[in-house]
C-alpha positions as CSV (number, residue, x, y, z in Angstrom):
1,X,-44.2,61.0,84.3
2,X,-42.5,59.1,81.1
3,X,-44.0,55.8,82.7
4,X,-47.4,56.9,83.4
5,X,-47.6,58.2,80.0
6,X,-46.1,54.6,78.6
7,X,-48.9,53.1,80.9
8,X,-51.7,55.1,79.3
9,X,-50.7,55.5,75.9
10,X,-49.9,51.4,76.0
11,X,-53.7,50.9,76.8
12,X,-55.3,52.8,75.4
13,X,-53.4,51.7,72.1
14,X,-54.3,48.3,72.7
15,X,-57.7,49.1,73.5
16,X,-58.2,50.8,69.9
17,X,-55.2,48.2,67.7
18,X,-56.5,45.5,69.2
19,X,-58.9,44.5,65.8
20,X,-55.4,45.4,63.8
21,X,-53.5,42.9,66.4
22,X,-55.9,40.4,65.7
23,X,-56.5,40.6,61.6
24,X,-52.7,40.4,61.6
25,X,-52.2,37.5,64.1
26,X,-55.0,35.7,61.9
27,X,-53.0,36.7,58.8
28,X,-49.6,35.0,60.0
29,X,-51.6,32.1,60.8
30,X,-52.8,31.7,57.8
31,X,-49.7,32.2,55.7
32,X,-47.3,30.6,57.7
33,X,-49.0,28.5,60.2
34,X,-47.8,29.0,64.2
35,X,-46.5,30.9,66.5
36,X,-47.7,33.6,64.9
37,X,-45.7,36.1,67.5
38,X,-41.8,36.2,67.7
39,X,-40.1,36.5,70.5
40,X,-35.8,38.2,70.0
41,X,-33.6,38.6,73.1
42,X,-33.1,42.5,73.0
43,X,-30.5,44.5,75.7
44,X,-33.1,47.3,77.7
45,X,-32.6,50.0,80.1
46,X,-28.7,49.0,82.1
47,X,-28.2,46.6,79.5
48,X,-30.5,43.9,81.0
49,X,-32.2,41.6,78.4
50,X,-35.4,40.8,77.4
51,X,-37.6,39.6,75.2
52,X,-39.2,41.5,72.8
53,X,-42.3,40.8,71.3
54,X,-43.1,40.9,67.4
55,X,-45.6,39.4,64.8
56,X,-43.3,36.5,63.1
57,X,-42.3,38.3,59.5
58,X,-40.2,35.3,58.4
59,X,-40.3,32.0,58.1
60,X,-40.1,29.9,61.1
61,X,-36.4,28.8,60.9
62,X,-35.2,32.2,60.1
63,X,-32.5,32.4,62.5
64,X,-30.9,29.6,61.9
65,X,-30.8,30.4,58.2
66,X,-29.3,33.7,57.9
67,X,-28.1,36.5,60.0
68,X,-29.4,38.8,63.3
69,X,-30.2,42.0,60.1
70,X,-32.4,41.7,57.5
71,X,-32.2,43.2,54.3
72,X,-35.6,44.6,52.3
73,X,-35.3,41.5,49.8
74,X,-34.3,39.1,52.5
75,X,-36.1,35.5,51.5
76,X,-36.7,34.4,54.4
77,X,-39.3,37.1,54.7
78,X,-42.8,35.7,54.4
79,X,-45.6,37.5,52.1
80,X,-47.7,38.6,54.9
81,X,-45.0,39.5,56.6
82,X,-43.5,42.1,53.9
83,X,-47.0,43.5,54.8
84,X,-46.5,44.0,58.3
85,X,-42.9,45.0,58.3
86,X,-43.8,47.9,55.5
87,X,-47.2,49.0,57.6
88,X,-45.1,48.4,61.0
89,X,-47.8,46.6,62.1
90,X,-45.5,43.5,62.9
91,X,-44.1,46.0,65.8
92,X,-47.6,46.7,67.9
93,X,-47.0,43.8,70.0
94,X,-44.4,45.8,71.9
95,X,-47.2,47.5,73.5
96,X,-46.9,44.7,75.8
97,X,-43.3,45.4,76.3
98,X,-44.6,48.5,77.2
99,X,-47.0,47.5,79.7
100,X,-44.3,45.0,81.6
101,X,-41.6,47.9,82.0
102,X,-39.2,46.8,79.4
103,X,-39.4,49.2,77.1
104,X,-41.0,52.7,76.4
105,X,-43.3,54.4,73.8
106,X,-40.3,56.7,72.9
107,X,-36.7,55.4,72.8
108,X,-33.6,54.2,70.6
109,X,-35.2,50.4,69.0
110,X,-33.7,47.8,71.3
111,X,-30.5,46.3,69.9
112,X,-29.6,42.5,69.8
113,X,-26.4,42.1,72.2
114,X,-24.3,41.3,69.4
115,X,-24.4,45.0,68.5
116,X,-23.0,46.0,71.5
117,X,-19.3,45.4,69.6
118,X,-20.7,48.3,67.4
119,X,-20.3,50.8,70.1
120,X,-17.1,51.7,72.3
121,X,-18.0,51.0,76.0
122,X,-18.6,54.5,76.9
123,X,-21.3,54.9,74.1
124,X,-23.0,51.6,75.1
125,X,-23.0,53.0,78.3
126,X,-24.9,56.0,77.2
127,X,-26.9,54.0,74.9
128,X,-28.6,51.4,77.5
129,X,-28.8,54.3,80.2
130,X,-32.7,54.7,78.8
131,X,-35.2,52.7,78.3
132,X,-35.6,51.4,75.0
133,X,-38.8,52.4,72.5
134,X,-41.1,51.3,70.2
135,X,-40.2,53.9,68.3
136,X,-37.3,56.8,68.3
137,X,-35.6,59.6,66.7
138,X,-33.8,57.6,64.1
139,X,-37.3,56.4,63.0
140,X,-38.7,59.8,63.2
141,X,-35.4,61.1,61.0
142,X,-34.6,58.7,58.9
143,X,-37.2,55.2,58.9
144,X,-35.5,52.2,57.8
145,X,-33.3,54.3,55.1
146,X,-30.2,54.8,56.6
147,X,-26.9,53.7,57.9
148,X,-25.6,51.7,61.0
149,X,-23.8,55.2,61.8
150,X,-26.3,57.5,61.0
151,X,-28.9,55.1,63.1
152,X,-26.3,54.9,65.8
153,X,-25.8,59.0,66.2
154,X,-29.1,59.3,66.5
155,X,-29.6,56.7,69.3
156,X,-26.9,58.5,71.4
157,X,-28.6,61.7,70.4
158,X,-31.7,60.7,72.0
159,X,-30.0,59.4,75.1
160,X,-28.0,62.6,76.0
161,X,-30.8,64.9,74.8
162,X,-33.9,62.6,76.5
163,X,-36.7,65.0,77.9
164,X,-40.7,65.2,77.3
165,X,-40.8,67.9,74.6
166,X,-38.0,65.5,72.1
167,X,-40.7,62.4,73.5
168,X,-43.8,64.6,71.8
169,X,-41.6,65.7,68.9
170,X,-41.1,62.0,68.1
171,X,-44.3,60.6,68.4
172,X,-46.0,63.7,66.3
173,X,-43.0,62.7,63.9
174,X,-44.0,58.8,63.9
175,X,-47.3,60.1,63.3
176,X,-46.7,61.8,60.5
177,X,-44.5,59.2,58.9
178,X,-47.0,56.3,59.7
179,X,-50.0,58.6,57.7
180,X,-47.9,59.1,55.1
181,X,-47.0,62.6,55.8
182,X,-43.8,62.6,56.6
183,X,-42.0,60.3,54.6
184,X,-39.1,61.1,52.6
């Protein structure tokens, strides 16, 4: 049922972002120049990577010019992409993540695999035993205000407590906050 939902709601998403998709594609391009998507190794569902899909925020040689987090003030951040990451707009092409299986509407945000060290193996365990999301109930609870710990508690949360009602709660919740409703 969760994937049929994923399969839908991933459509018909991209069926009515698509204009969004494509003013902020055109928007990177013309700030930065190309690729205007960026593509991050994340750890899914048993702990198998992937490659998840964004709208390129910083300059091109970001990685090799700081570290895996960012910080709100991080220069490397270009001035379309402050933009995207404050709309969340640079996170709508993970609808195509989506689409190939990878990840889910609703789910704790794919980690990098160097985060695995901040977990103790059984937790990690619990962690990558659901599918990751484009969005999730540390999102929902907290946005980008919070700490590793708190963001971490609620990731484990949502893995032992995973069902179709918390699903609904959190994307009514994402909603809310994306509309300006529901922000702290």
């Amino acid at each position: 049922m969760k994937r049929l939902v994923d399969i839908v709601g991933s459509l018909v998403a991209l069926a009515l972002l698509s204009p969004v998709m494509l003013l902020a594609a055109l928007a990177v391009w013309l700030d930065d120049g190309r690729p205007v998507f960026f593509r991050q190794t994340r750890v899914g569902v048993g702990g198998r990577t992937f490659g998840m899909f964004k709208f390129r925020t910083m300059v091109r040689n970001a990685a090799t010019i700081g570290p895996w987090h960012t910080a709100s003030d991080d220069p490397r951040i270009t001035r379309t992409g402050r933009f995207l990451r404050r709309s969340s707009i640079d996170e709508l092409p993970q609808i195509l993540n989506v689409l190939r299986g990878e990840m889910s509407l609703v789910g704790p945000r794919p980690d990098v695999p160097a985060q695995e060290s901040l977990y103790t193996p059984q937790d990690w365990a619990l962690r990558c035993s659901v599918r990751p999301g484009i969005t999730g109930l540390a999102q929902v609870l907290y946005r980008s205000n919070c700490t590793q710990e708190m963001r971490t508690e609620a990731d484990l949360r949502y893995a032992r407590e995973a069902g179709f009602w918390l699903d609904i709660r959190i994307m009514l919740g994402t909603l809310s906050r994306l509309t300006g409703k529901g922000s702290n």
